[in-house]
C-alpha positions in Angstrom: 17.9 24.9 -7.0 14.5 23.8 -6.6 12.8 23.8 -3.6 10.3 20.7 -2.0 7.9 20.7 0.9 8.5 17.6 2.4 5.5 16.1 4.4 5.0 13.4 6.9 9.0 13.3 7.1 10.2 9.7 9.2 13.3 9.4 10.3 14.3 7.0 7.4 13.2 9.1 5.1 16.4 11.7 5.1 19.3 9.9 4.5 18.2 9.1 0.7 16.2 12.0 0.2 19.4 14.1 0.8 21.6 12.1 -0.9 20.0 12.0 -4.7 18.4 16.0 -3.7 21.8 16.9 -3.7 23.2 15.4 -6.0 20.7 16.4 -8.3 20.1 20.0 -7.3 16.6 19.4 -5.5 16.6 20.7 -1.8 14.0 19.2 0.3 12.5 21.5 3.4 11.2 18.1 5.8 8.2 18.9 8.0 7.1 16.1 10.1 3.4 16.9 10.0 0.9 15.8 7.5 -0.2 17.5 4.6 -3.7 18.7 5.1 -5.9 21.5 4.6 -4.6 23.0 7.6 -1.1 22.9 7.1 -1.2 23.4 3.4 0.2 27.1 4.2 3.3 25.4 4.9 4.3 24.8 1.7 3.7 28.6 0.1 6.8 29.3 -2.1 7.8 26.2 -2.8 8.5 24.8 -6.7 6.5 21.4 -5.5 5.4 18.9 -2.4 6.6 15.6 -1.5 3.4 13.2 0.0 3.0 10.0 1.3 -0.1 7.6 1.5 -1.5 9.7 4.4 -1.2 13.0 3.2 -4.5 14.5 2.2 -4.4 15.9 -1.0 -8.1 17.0 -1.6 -9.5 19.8 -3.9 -8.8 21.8 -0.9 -5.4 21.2 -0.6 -4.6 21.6 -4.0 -6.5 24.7 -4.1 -4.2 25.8 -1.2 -1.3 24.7 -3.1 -1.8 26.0 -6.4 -2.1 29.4 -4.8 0.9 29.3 -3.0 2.7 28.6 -6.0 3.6 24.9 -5.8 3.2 23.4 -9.4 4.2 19.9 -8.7 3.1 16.8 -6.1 5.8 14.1 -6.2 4.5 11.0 -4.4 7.0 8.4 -3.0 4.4 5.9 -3.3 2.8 4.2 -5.5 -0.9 4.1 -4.8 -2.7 7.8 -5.0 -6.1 7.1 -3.9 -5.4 10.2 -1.6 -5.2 12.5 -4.4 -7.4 13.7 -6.1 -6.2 13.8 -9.6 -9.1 15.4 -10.8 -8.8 18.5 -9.0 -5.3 18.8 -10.2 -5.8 18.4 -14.0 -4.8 21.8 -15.2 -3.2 23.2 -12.0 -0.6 20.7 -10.0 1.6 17.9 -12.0 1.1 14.7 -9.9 3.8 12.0 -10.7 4.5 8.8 -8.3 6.9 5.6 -8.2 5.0 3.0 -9.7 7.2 0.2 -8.5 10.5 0.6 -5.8 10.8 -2.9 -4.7 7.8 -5.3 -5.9 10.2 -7.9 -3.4 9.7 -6.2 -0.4 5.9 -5.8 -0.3 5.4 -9.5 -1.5 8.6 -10.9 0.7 6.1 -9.1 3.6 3.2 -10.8 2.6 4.7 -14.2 3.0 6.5 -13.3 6.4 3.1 -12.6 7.8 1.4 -15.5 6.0 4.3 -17.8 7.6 4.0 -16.3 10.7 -0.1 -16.7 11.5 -0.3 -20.0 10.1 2.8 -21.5 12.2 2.5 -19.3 15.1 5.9 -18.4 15.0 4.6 -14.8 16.8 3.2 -16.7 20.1 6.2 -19.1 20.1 8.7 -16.3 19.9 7.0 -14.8 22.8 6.5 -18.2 25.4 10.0 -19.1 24.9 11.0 -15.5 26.0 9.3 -16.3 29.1 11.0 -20.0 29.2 7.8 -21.3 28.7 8.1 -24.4 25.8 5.3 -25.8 25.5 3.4 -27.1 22.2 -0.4 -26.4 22.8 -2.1 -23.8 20.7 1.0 -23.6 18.2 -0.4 -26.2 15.8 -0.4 -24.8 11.7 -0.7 -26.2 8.8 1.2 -26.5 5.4 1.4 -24.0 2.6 2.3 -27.1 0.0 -0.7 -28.2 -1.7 -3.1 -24.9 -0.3 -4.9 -23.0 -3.1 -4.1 -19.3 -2.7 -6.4 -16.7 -4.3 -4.4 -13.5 -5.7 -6.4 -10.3 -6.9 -4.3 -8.2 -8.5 -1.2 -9.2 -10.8 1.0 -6.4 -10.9 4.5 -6.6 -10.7 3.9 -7.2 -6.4 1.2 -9.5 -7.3 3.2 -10.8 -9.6 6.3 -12.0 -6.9 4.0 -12.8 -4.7 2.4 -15.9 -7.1 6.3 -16.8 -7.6 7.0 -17.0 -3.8 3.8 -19.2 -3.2 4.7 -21.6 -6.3 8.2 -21.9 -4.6 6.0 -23.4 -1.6 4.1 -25.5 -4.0 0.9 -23.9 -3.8 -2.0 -23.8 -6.3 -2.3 -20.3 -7.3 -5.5 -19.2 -9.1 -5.9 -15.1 -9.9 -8.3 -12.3 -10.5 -7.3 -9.1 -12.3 -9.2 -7.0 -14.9 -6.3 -7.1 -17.0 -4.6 -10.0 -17.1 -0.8 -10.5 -17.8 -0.6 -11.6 -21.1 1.4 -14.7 -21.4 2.3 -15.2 -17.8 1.1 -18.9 -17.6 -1.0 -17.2 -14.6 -4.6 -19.4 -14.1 -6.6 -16.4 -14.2 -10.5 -16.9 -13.0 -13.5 -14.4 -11.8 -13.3 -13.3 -8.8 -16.6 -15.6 -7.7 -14.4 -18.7 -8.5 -11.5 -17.2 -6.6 -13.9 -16.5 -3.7 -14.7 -20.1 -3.9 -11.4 -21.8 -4.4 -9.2 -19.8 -1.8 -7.6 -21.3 1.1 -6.0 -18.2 1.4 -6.4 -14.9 -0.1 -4.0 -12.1 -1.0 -4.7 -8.7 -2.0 -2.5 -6.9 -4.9 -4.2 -4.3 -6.4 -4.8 -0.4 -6.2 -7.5 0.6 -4.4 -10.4 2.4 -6.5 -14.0 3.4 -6.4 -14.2 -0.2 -8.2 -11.6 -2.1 -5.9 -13.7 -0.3 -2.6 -14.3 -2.8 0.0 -13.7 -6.1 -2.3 -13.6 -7.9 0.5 -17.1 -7.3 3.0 -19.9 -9.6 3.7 -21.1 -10.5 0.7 -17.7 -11.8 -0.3 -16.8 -13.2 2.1 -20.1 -15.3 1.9 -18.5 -16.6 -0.8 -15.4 -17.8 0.5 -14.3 -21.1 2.3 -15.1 -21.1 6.3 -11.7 -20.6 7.5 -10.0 -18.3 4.8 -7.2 -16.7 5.6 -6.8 -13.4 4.5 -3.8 -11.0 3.8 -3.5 -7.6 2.8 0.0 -5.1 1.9 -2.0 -3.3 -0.3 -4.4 -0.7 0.7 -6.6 -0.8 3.5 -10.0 -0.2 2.4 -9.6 -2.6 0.4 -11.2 -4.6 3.0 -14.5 -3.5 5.0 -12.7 -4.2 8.7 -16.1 -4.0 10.5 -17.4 -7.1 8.0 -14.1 -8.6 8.7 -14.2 -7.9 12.4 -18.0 -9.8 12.3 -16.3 -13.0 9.7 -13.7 -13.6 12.4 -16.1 -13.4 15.5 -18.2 -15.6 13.5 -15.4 -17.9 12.5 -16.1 -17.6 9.2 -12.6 -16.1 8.2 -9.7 -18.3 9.7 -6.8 -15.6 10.4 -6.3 -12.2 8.9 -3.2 -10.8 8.4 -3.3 -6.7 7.6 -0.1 -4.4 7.1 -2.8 -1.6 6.2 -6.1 -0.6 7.7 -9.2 0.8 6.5 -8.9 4.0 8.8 -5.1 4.0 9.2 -4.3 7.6 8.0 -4.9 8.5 12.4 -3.1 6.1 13.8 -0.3 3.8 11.4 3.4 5.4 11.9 3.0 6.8 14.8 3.7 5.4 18.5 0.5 5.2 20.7 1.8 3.1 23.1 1.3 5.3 26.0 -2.2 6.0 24.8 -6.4 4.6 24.8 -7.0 3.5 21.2 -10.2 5.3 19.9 -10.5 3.0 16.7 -12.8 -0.3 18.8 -12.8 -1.9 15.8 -8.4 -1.8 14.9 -8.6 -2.4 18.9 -10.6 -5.5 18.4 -8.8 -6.9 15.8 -5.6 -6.2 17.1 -6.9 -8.2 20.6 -7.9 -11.1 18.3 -5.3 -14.0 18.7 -5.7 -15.0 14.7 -5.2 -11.6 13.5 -1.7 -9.9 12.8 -1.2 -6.4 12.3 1.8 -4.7 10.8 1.5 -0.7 10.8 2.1 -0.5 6.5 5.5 -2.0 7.1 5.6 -3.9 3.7 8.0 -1.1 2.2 10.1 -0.9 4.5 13.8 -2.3 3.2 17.0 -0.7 2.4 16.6 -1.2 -1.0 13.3 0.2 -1.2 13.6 3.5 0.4 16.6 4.0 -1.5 14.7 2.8 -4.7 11.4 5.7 -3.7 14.2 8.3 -3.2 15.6 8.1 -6.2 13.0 7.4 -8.5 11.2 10.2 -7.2 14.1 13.0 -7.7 14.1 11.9 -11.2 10.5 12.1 -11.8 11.1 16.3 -10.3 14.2 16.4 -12.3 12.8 15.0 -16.1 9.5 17.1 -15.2 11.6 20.2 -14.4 14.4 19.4 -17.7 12.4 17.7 -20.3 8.8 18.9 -19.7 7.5 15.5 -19.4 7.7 12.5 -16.9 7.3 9.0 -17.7 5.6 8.6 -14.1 3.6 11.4 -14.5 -0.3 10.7 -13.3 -3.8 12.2 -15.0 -7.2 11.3 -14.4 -7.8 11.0 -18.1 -5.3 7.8 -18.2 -6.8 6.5 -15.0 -10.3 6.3 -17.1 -9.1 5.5 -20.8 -6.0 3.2 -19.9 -3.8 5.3 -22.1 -2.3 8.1 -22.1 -3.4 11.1 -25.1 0.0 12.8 -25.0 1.8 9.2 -25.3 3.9 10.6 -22.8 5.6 13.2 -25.1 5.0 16.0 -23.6 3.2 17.2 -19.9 -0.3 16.0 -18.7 -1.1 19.8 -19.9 
């Protein structure tokens, strides 16, 4: 039976992790901690790890891993701008689920869309308090609004189907465009331009870094709104924390943060929040925050669980992994073993 270190364990996370490890001969050890470069040690003598976004998996950590004997980092996720692929080549097989539910992240993105522009948040929480009135609750339609959307995955991809249902203008940004989609793509300066609303839909890279910060949003119509279920620094939030003071940027809606890896999935209710800038963001009354929620449905958790035991289980049978990451790919946009055999 192989043997996984399972970090950053959630109380969700078990019930489908158990179910396809055991069925398929993969026992997972759950710690709730992280996975850093102090706790590394935890994972000496297992066949491979099990990360999330906020696992640190630096040159260090690998280093630490390798040595301990772990050969494997399986991601249930499908960004991996924590890990440094690099520093793995040659050591650690890094493999990831590329897509578990592209409806839940984009069905997200609309919910919080719908919610700051009708004020559904502030209404739900007057009428608790019996308190009906009108003023200050005033939105606007969706119909007829041009939405911007960088990044046409399969996410970004729903996402442009929702807002058509609405009858929205969609124009898009990607480097590679979907062939064939009948997407209007344009550069990302048109986009800028055009946007009554902006959505983010793309992995984070040293290219993708802070897309949106001043000088973008210099570009963009006064009042933009922006949304983000993607990754956080995706966004500079102290440009976007200046755009919004300066009512440059209409309403922001954020299910992931530039510096969330300290404080997202966990409870600091009964605590002083050191972050001033999440703090000021959060106090702002046309900013939502959601703590990288998008995920979060039945059918993706059970969709992550299961895509990732097969990922350890084809690795461990076949010697190869469909899902299998390299930094080589990442750079070339193919992959030189054509996926017929390991990374190396």
């Amino acid at each position: 039976m192989l043997k996984y270190a399972f970090f950053d364990t959630k109380p969700y996370d078990k019930p489908s992790f158990e179910k396809y490890g055991g069925e398929a001969g993969v026992e997972f050890r759950f710690f709730e901690t992280r996975l850093t470069p102090d706790t590394v040690g935890l994972a000496n003598g297992f066949d491979g790890v099990c990360a999330f976004v906020n696992d640190t998996v630096n040159e260090e950590v690998i280093d630490g891993l390798y040595r301990g004997g772990v050969r494997v980092l399986a991601l249930r996720c499908a960004g991996y701008n924590n890990v440094d692929v690099h520093a793995a080549f040659g050591k650690i097989h890094v493999v990831h689920v590329p897509a578990y539910s592209p409806y839940a992240v984009a069905e997200h993105a609309m919910a919080m869309l719908l919610t700051i522009v009708r004020r559904t948040h502030k209404a739900y929480i007057r009428t608790k308090d019996f308190n009906f009135s009108l003023a200050g609750l005033t939105g606007f339609d969706l119909h007829g609004k041009t939405v911007g959307v960088i990044g046409t995955g399969r996410i970004g991809r729903v996402f442009i189907d929702i807002c058509r249902g609405f009858g929205m203008k969609v124009v898009a940004y990607d480097k590679f465009p979907a062939k064939e989609s009948g997407i209007d793509y344009v550069s990302m300066e048109e986009l800028f331009a055009q946007s009554d609303i902006i959505s983010l839909h793309c992995p984070l890279t040293e290219e993708t870094y802070h897309t949106v910060r001043a000088e973008t949003i210099a570009k963009m119509k006064t009042g933009v709104v922006l949304v983000n279920t993607s990754r956080g620094a995706l966004i500079d939030a102290a440009a976007l924390l200046e755009a919004i003071k300066d009512r440059k940027v209409g309403a922001a809606c954020l299910d992931v943060y530039e510096e969330e890896s300290d404080v997202f999935f966990e409870d600091f209710s009964g605590h002083i929040l050191e972050d001033d800038t999440l703090a000021r963001l959060i106090s702002m009354p046309n900013v939502l925050v959601t703590s990288h929620q998008a995920f979060l449905t039945e059918e993706a958790l059970d969709n992550i669980a299961k895509t990732t035991v097969e990922n350890i289980t084809e690795l461990q049978n076949n010697g190869r992994c469909q899902n299998e990451l390299c930094y080589r790919c990442g750079k070339i946009g193919i992959c030189r073993q054509s996926r017929t055999g390991k990374c190396f």
